[in-house]
N, C-alpha and C positions, 0 to 999 in steps of 0.2 A: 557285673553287679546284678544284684535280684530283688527282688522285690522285698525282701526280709534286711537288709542293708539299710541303716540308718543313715539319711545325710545331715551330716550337723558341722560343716567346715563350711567354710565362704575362701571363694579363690575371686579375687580383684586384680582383673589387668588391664594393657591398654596395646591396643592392636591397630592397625591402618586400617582404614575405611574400606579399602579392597580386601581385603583377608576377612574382614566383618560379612561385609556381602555375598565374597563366596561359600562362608561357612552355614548364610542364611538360606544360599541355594542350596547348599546338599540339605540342610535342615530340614529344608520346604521339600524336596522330593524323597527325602524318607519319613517324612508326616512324623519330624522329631522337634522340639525345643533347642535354641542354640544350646542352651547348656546340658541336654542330653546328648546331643550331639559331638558336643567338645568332652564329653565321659566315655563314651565310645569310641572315637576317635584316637583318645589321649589309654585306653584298655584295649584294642585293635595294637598301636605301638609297643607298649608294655607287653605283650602277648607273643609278637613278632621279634623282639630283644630279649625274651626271657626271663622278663621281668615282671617275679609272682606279684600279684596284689590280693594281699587276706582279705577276708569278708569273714563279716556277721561279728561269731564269738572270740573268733581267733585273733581280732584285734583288742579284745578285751580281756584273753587271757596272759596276763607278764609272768 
């Protein structure tokens, strides 16, 4: 994702307090927001599976 990417979806879940904590360490040592972190994370996997994710126009053109 870049900077030109709109975020306009909300994702609600619910995770064990351990998995919360260690997601708030990697957070904290890449000087990222949980939920930057869980975007990169969750695009690092898609990237490694081969699996494209559109950005910008391309999700806007049907």
């Amino acid at each position: 994702m870049n900077q030109t990417d709109i975020k306009s979806e909300t994702l609600n879940l619910r995770i064990s307090s351990n998995l919360k904590a260690a997601l708030r360490k990697v957070a904290k040592l890449e000087r990222r927001s949980l939920a930057n972190i869980l975007e990169v994370l969750i695009a690092e996997r898609c990237e490694k599976l081969g699996i494209p994710i559109e950005t910008g126009d391309a999700l806007h053109n049907d």
